[in-house]
N, C-alpha and C positions, 0 to 999 in steps of 0.2 A: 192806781194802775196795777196790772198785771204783769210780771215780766218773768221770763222763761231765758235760761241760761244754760248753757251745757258744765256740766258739773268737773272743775279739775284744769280746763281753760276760760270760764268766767264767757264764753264768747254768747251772742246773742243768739237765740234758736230760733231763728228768721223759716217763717214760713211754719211753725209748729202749729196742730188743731189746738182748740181750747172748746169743749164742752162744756155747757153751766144745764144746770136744771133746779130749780127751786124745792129746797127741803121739805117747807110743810105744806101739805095739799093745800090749805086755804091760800097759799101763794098761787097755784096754778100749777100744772106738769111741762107747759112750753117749754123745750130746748132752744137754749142760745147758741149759735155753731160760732165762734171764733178763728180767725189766723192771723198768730202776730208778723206785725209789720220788719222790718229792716232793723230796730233795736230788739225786736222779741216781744214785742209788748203788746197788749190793746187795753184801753180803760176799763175800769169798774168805774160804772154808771148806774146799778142797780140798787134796790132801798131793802132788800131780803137777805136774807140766810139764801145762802146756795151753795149745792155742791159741785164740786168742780172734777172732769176730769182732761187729764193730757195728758196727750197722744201723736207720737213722731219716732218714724221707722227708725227700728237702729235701736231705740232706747228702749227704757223700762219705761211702762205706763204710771202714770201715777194718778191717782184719785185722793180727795181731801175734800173739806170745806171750806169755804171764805164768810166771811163777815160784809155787809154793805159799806161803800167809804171807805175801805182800808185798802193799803197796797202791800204788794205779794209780790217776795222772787223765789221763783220755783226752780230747782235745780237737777235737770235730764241724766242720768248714768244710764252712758252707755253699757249694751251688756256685755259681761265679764268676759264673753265668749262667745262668739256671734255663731253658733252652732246651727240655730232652727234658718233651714235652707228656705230662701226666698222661692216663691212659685208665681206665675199671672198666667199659665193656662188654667183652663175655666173658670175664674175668678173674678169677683166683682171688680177689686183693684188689688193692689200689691200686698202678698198674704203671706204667711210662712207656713209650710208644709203643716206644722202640728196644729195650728189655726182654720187649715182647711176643714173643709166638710167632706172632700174626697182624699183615697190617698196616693200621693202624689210623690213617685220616688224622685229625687236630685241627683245628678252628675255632676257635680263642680270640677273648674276648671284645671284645678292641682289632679283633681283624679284622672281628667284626660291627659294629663302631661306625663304621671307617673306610670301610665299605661304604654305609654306613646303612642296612642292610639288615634291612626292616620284618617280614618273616615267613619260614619256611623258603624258600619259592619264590626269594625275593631271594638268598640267602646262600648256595643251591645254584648260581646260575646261572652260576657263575662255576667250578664245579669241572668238571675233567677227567673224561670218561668217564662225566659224569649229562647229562643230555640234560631239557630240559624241554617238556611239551606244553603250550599252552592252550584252555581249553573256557571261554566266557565265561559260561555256566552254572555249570559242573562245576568250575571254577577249574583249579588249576595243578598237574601230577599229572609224577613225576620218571622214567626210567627211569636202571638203572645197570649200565656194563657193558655195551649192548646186551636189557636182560628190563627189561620192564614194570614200573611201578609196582608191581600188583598182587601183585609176586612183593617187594616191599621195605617190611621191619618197619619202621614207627616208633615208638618206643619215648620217651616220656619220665619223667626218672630211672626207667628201666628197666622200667616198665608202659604198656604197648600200649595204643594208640590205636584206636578201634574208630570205624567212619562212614564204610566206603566207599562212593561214587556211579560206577557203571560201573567198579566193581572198584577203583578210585584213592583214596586219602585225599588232600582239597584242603590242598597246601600251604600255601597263602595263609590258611587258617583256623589255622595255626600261626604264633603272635606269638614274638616274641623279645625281649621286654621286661625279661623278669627271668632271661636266660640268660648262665650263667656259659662254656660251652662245647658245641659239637656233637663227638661222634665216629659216624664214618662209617668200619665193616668192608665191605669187595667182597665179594659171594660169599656159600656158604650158610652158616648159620648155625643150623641145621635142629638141631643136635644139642640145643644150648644153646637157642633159643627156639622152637622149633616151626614151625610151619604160615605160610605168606610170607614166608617168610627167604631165600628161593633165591638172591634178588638183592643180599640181605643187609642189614647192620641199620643204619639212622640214628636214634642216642639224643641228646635235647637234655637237656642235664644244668640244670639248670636252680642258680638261688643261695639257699642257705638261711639262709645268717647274711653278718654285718659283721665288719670287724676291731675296731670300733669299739662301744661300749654303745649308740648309736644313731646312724642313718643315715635320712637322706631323702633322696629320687632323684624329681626332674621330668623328663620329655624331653617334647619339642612338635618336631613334624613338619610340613612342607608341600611339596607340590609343584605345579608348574606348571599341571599338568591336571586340579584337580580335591581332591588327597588334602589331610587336614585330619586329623592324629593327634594323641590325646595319652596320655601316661602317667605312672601314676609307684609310689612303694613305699616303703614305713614299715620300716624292718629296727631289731629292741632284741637285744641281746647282755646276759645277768647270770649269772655265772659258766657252768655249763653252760646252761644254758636259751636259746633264741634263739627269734624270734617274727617273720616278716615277712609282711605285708599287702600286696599290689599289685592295681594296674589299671589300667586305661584303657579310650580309644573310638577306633575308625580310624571314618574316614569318607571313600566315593570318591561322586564326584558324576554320574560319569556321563562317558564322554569319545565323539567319534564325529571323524574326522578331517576330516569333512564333518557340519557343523550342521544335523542333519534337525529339530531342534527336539525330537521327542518320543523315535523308534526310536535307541537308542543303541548302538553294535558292542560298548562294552565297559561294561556295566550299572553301575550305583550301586550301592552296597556300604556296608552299615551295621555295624558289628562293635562287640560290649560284650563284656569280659572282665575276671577279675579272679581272685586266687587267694588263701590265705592257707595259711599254712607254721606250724608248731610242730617245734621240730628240740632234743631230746635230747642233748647228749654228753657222756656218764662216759670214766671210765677204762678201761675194758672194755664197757661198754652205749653202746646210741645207739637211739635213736628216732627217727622224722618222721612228723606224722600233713598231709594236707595236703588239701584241698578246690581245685578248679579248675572255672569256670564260662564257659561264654563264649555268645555269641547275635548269631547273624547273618541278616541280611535282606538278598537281593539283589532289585532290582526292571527286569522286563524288558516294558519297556511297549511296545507294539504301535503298527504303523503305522496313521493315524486311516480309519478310512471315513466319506467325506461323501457326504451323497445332500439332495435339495433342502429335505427337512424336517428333518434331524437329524445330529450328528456322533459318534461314538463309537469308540470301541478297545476291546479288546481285553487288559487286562494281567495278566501273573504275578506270585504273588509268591510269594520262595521265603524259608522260614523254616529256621535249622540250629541247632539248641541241646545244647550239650554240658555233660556233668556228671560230673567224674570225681574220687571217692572213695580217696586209699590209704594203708594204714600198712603201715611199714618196721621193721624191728628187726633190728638187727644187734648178737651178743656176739662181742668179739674174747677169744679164749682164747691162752694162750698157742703155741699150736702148733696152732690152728686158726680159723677164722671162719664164725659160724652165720648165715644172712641172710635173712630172712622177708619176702613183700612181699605183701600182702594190697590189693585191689584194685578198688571197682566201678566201671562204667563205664555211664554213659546217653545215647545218641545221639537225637536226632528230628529228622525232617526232614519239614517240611510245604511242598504246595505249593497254594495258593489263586490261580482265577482269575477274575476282575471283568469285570464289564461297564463302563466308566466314559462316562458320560456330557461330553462334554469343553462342553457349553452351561452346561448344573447345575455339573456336577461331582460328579455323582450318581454314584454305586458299586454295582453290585451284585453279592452273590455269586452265580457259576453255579450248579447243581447237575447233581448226574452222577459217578459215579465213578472214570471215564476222566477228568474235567479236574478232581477234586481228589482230595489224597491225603496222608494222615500215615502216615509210617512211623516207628515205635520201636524200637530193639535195644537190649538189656541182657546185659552182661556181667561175669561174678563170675572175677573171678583170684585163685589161690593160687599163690604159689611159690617154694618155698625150697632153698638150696644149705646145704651142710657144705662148708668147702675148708681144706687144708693148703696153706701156703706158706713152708714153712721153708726160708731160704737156703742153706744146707750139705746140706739133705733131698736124697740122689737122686730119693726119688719124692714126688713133692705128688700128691694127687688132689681131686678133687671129684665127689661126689654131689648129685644136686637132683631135685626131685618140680616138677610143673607143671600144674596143676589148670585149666580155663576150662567156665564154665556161661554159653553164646549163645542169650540168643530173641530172638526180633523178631516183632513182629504189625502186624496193616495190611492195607488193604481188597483188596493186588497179592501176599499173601501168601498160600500157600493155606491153607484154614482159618480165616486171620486169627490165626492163631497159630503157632509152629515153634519148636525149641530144638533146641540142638544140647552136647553134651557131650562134653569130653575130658579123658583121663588119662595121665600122661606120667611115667617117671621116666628119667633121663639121668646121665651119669655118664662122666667123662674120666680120665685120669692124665698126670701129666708126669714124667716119670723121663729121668734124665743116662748115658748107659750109658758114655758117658767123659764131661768135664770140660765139652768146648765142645760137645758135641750135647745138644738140649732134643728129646723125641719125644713128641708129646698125643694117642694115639688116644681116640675117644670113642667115644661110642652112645648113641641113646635110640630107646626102645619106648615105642608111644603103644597105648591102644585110645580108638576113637571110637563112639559110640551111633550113629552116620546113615551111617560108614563103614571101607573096611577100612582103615587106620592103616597106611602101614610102617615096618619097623623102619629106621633111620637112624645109618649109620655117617662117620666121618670121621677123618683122622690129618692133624698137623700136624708139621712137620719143621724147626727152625730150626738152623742152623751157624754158630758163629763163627771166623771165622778168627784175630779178634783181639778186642779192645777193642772197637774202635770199625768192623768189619768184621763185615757177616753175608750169611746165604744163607736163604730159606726156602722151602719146597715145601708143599704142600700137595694133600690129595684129598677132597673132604665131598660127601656125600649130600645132596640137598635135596627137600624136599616140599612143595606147597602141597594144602590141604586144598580143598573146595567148600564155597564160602560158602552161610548161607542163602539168598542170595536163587537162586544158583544148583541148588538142589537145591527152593525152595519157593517160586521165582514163579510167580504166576497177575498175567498181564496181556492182558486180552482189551477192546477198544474197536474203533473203525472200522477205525483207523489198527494195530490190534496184535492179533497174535496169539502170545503168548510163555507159554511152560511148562518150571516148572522140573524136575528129570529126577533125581528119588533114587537111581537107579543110575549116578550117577559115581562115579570113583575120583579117587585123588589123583593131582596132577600128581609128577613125580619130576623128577632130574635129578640130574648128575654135573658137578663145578666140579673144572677145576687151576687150581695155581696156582703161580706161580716167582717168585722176588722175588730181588735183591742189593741191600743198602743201604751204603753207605759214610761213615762222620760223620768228621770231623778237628775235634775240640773244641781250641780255643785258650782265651788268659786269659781275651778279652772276645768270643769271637764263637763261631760253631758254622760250620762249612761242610757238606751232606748231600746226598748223591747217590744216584738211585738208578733203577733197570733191574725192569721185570715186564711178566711174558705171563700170560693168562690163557683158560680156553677150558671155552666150557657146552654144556650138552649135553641139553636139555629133553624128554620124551615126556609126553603122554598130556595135552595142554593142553589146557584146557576151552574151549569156542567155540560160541559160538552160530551153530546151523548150521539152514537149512530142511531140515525132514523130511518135511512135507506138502506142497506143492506147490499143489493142490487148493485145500487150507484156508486155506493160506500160513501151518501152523505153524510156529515156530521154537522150538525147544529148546538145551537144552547140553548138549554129547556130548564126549567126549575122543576127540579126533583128530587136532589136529594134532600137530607138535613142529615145535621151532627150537635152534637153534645160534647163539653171537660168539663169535669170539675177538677178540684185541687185545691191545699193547702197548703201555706205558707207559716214558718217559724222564722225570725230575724230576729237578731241582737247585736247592736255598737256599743261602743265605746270610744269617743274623744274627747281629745284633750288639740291642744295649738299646735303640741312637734310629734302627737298622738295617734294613731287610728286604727281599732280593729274593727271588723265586720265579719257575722258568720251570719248565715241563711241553711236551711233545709225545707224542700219544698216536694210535694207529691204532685204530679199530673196525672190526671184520668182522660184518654181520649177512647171516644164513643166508638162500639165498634157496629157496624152497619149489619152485620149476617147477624149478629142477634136478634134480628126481628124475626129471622127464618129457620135461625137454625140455632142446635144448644151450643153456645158459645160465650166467653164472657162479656157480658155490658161494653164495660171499660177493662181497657187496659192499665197499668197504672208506671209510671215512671219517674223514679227519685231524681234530685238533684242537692249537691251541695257547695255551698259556695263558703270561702276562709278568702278576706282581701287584709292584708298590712302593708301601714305605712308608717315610716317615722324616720323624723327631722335631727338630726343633727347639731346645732347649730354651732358651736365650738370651730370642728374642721369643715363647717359647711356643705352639708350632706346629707343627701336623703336616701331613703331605701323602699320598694314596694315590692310587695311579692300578691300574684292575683290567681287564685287559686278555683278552679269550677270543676266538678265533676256530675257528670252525668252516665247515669244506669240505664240497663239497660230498656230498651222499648221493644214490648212484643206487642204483638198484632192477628189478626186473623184473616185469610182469604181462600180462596177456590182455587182447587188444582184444574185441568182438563176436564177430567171425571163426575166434576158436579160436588167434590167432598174436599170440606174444610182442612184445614192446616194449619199450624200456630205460624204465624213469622218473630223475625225477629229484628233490631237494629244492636250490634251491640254499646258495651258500656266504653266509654271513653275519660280522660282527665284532660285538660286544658291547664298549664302552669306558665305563667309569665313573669320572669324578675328582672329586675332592674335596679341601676344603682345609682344617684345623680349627684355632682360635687359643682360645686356653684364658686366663681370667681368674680375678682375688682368689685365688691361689694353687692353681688347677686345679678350683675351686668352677662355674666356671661355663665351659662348652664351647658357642662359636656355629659351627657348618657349613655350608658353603655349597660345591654341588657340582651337576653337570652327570651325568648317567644317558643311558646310550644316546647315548654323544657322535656317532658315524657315523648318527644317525636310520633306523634299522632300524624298518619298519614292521611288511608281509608280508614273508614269505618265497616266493618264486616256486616253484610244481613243478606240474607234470602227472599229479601220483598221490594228487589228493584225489577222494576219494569224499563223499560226505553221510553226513551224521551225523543222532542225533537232535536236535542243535542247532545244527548248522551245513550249511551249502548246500556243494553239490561245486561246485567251480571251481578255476580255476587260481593260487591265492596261498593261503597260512598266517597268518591273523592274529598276530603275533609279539610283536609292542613297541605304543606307543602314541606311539613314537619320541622325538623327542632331546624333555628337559624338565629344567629346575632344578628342586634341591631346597632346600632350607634347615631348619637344626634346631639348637636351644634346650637343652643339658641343665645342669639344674643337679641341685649334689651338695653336701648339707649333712651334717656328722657335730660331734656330742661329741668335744672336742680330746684327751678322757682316753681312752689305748689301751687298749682289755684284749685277752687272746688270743685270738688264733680258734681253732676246732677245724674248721673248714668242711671 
C-alpha cells in the first residue's frame, strides 16, 4: 500500500491525488491517477518501477519513486507560510497566483479589514493602475489600466453583476461584509467571460463556511462625517453541509463642507442588504445554492424657493434594488472538473420627484414621464466549464458553453420592452511543449439575437526560468457588446433628446501583455518582485454623439477609439506578523486630437503606492498605514476657436492609518483609524465639462477629506473544531 500522512500530526491525507507513471519506456507512458481513501491510502498493485507524484493543496508537492510490492508512507508539510495567494478566476481548478498563467492580483481578507474598507470603491482605491471617479448620484465607477469602467466585469463568486447607470456598475453598492477575498486580472478576458471584460475581471469571492460547527460575526462601523454601519452573519458547519446567513444596514447622513442646511454635495445614503448561502461538499460533489438581496435609497434634496407666501423644493429620490439568484455544482472527477453556475439576476431602479412643502411638510408626487421613471432589467445566466488539470498532463484543456437572456422595460425604453440574447461556447488548452514553458491559446464564438458577435481569440505564454522565476506574455482579443439601453433608449423631454441605435456593432480591441516575476521563499517570509508593460488598443467605441443638430438628436454611433499603455514595478515582502508593499506605475492615455493636430500621442501619469502592516502579537495589535499617490494628469482639447490647449487634473496623496488592539483571545477587535490623512477634498483641473449631475467648473469632487473612523468586531465560535472544506 500507499499511504499519505500529514507530517507533525500523523493524520490520514484523506482525499490527496497520487500520480504514478512508469519509469522505463518499455513499461509504457500511461498515467495512474489515484485518490486515497478515508485512511489516506490506495494499494500498490503494479509489477514496475514507477514514479510517483503527490499532490494536495496547502502542501509541498512531492515527487519520488516506488518499487513494485512494497509499501510506502509519505509524509505531506504543510507550507512554512502559506503566502502564494489562492485564485479560481480564469482557472482550470484551484491555483495559486504564481502558478497561474495570468496575473492575478489578491486582496485577502486581513487587508480588507486593515483598510476598513466598507464596499468595493474603498478597497480599490488604494490599487495601482485603477483610477476612481465620483458621481454623487451615480456613485463610485473604477477604471483599469487606463479603459473605463464600462469595459470591467464584475463578477461575484463568478456570476455577473448586472445594473449599470451611465454604462458604470456603482461600486459603493458593493458591500464587503461577508468577503473572504478579491481577485483582480488586467486586461481582456473576452475569451473566458464575454462581453466587458476588455478591461478585465474583478471577482469578490465571497465566505461560505467556518472552520468551526458554528460562528457568529458582529461588525459596527462609524465615521466622523456622517456614516453609521452595521453588520453581521450566522455561519453552522455539520459534516459536509454548511449554512451561512448575513446582513446589515449602511447609513450616510449627508455631508456638505459648507452647511447649506438642506442642498447637500454628497447625498444621504440608505443601504439594506442581506444574503443566505447553503454550500454542499462531498468527496467528489459540491453544491452552493445562494440568494443575495440588497436596497438602496439616495436622497438629493434641492435648494429651497422662498417667495412671500410659501417655501418649497424640489427633491429626488433615487431607489436601487438588487436581486440575485444562483446555483453552483461542481463534480471533481479524477482527471477532470465539471462546473455549472446557473444564475438570475434582478435590477430596478427608480427615480421619484416631490414637491415638498418645507411650512407642512407636505410631499407631493410630480407627474410627467420626464421627472419620474422605473427601470427593470433581468437576467438568466448559464454557464459551464469541463477542465483537465493533471500535474504530469502536457496538455489540460477546458471547454465551457455561456448562455445570458437580458431585458429590461421602462417608460425611456423603446417599446417599454427589449431583450437581448446570447450564445457562447469557448474553449482553451494548456500544453508544456518542454518542461518550463506553459502555452494557453483560447477562443470563443458568440452569436447574438440584436448583433454581429465576434469571434474572439487569445494565447497566453508563461516561462519559468526556475522555481521561483517567471516570464509571461501575453495577446487576447476583447469585445464589449451594446448594452440595451444603448441599442433601446427613447429619452425624449425639454431638457433631452436621446435615441438608442440597433445598428451598432461591438466595441473590439487587442491587449499585450509582459510580465517578469521574481519570488525568494525563505523559512518564514516570502520576498516578490516584479516588472510589466502593457498596451490596448480599442476601435469602434460606442458614444453618444449629436446627429441632428436641428432637433438636437443624440444617438450612439461607434466612432471613436483609444489607446494606454503603461508600466508597472512592485515589490513585497512577508513574513506572518509582516507586510510591506511598494509599487510605481506609469499610465499613458491616448490623446484623440493627435491624429489632427501636433499634439502629444499619450499623455503620461505616475502613480505610487507604500501599504504596511504589522502584528503585534504580545499586547495584541495591529497596525496599517495605506499610502497612494497619484501625479499629475494632463491632457489636451479644443477651445471655442478651433485651437488646442494643454488640460490638466492635478496631483493628489491618499493616506489612510489605522490601528487595531484585539481582546478575550482575538474575540473582540476595536479600531480606530484616520482616512484621508493629507485632507484631499477636490481635485483642481481645467478639463471639467458638465455632466448630467454635476456643473462644469474648475475642481473634481474627490474626498469629503480627512475624518475618523472607529469599529467594533466581534467574533463568537463553538470551541469544538471540525474541518473545513471551504
Amino acid at each position: 500500500t500507499i499511504k499519505v500522512v500529514v507530517k507533525g500530526t500523523n493524520e490520514p491525507a484523506k482525499g490527496t491525488m497520487i500520480i504514478l507513471q512508469p519509469l522505463n519506456f518499455k513499461d509504457g507512458k500511461k498515467q495512474e491517477i489515484y485518490i486515497t481513501d478515508d485512511n489516506g491510502e490506495v494499494l500498490n498493485v503494479y509489477h514496475y518501477p514507477k514514479s510517483i507524484l503527490i499532490t494536495s493543496f496547502g502542501f509541498q508537492t512531492i515527487e519520488d519513486s516506488i518499487n513494485p510490492d512494497s509499501s510506502y508512507v509519505f509524509y505531506l508539510t504543510k507550507l512554512a507560510i502559506d503566502l502564494d495567494e489562492i485564485v479560481v478566476t480564469g482557472q482550470y481548478d484551484i491555483n495559486t497566483s504564481d502558478k497561474s498563467i495570468y496575473n492575478v492580483k489578491v486582496i485577502d481578507e486581513n487587508t480588507i479589514r486593515s483598510m476598513a474598507a466598507q464596499d468595493l470603491s474603498d478597497l480599490l482605491s488604494n490599487q495601482l493602475n485603477i483610477r476612481l471617479s465620483q458621481d454623487n448620484i451615480l456613485g463610485s465607477a473604477a477604471t483599469i489600466d487606463g479603459i473605463s469602467g464600462q469595459n470591467v466585469k464584475i463578477l461575484v463568486d463568478g456570476v455577473n453583476i448586472i445594473g449599470r447607470e451611465n454604462g458604470n456598475i456603482d461600486l459603493s453598492q458593493i458591500n464587503l461584509n461577508n468577503v473572504n477575498r478579491v481577485e483582480i486580472i488586467e486586461g481582456p478576458m473576452s475569451v473566458s467571460y464575454g462581453t466587458d471584460a476588455i478591461g478585465g475581471i474583478i471577482n469578490i469571492v465571497t465566505r461560505k463556511s467556518s472552520s468551526y460547527p458554528f460562528e457568529a460575526n458582529v461588525n459596527l462601523y462609524t465615521e466622523s462625517v456622517g456614516t453609521y454601519n452595521g453588520d453581521g452573519a450566522l455561519l453552522w458547519r455539520k459534516n459536509s453541509n454548511a449554512l451561512s446567513i448575513s446582513g446589515g444596514r449602511k447609513f450616510f447622513d449627508g455631508y456638505s463642507p459648507v452647511d447649506t442646511s438642506r442642498f447637500l454635495e454628497w447625498k444621504p445614503r440608505e443601504q439594506y442588504f442581506g444574503s443566505i448561502n447553503y454550500n454542499y461538499t462531498g468527496d467528489f460533489h459540491s453544491a452552493s445554492v445562494k440568494s443575495e438581496y440588497f436596497n438602496q435609497k439616495i436622497q438629493n434634496k434641492g435648494n429651497p424657493v422662498l417667495t412671500p407666501y410659501q417655501a418649497y423644493g424640489f427633491d429626488d429620490y433615487y431607489f436601487t434594488r438588487r436581486l440575485n439568484e444562483s446555483l453552483v455544482y461542481e463534480w471533481r472527477m479524477k482527471k477532470a472538473k465539471l462546473q455549472l453556475i446557473n444564475a438570475y439576476s434582478n435590477y430596478r431602479h427608480i427615480k421619484n420627484t416631490f414637491r415638498k412643502d418645507l411650512v407642512t411638510l407636505d410631499q407631493t408626487l410630480l407627474t410627467g414621464d420626464e421627472i419620474q421613471d422605473t427601470s427593470t432589467f433581468y437576467s438568466f445566466a448559464f454557464r459551464g466549464t469541463y477542465s483537465t488539470n493533471i500535474p504530469l498532463n502536457k496538455i489540460n484543456y477546458q471547454l465551457g458553453y455561456d448562455v445570458n437572456f437580458e431585458s429590461g422595460e421602462g417608460n425611456k425604453i423603446t417599446t417599454g420592452f427589449q431583450q437581448i440574447n446570447d450564445y457562447a461556447l469557448f474553449g482553451s488548452v494548456e500544453f508544456h511543449p518542454i518542461p518550463n514553458i506553459l502555452i494557453r491559446p483560447g477562443v470563443r464564438y458568440s452569436y447574438n439575437t440584436r448583433y454581429g458577435a465576434p469571434v474572439t481569440p487569445s494565447i497566453n505564454i508563461k516561462y519559468n526560468f526556475s522555481e521561483n522565476t517567471s516570464f509571461r506574455a501575453s495577446y487576447a482579443r476583447g469585445f464589449r457588446s451594446p448594452s440595451l439601453k444603448e441599442l433601446d433608449l427613447y429619452f425624449v423631454d425639454v431638457n433631452h433628446n436621446i435615441s438608442g441605435n440597433n445598428n451598432l456593432k461591438a466595441e473590439h480591441s487587442d491587449h499585450y501583455d509582459l510580465s517578469f516575476t521574481g519570488n525568494h521563499v525563505m523559512t518564514s517570509a516570502k520576498v516578490k518582485a516584479q516588472i510589466s508593460l502593457f498596451y490596448n488598443d480599442i476601435d469602434d467605441i460606442i458614444t453618444l454623439a449629436l446627429v441632428e443638430p436641428v432637433t438636437q438628436l443624440y444617438t450612439y454611433i461607434n466612432i471613436d477609439k483609444y489607446k494606454s499603455a503603461g508600466g508597472t514595478i512592485e515589490a513585497s515582502y512577508k513574513t506572518k506578523n509582516f507586510s510591506y508593499s511598494t509599487g510605481f506605475s506609469m499610465l499613458g492615455s491616448y490623446n484623440t486630437l493627435s491624429d489632427s493636430l501636433n499634439v502629444d500621442k499619450f499623455s503620461w501619469t505616475p502613480e505610487l503606492q507604500n501599504n504596511l502592516l504589522i502584528t503585534l502579537k504580545d499586547p495584541g495589535m495591529e497596525g496599517a498605514v495605506f499610502f497612494k499617490s497619484t501625479g499629475t494628469t494632463p491632457g489636451f482639447s479644443i477651445d471655442e476657436n478651433g485651437n488646442s490647449y494643454q488640460t490638466f487634473i492635478e496631483a493628489f496623496t491618499m493616506v489612510d492609518v489605522s490601528i487595531t488592539k484585539y481582546l478575550w483571545k482575538t474575540h473582540l477587535a476595536l479600531s480606530m483609524g484616520v482616512k484621508n490623512l493629507f485632507n484631499v477634498i477636490d481635485i483642481q483641473t481645467n478639463s471639467l465639462q458638465a455632466s448630467i449631475h454635476t456643473s462644469g467648473g474648475d475642481s473634481l469632487p474627490y474626498s469629503m477629506g480627512r475624518f475618523v473612523f472607529a469599529s467594533l468586531r466581534v467574533k463568537l465560535y463553538s470551541e469544538s473544531k471540525s474541518e473545513s472544506k471551504q
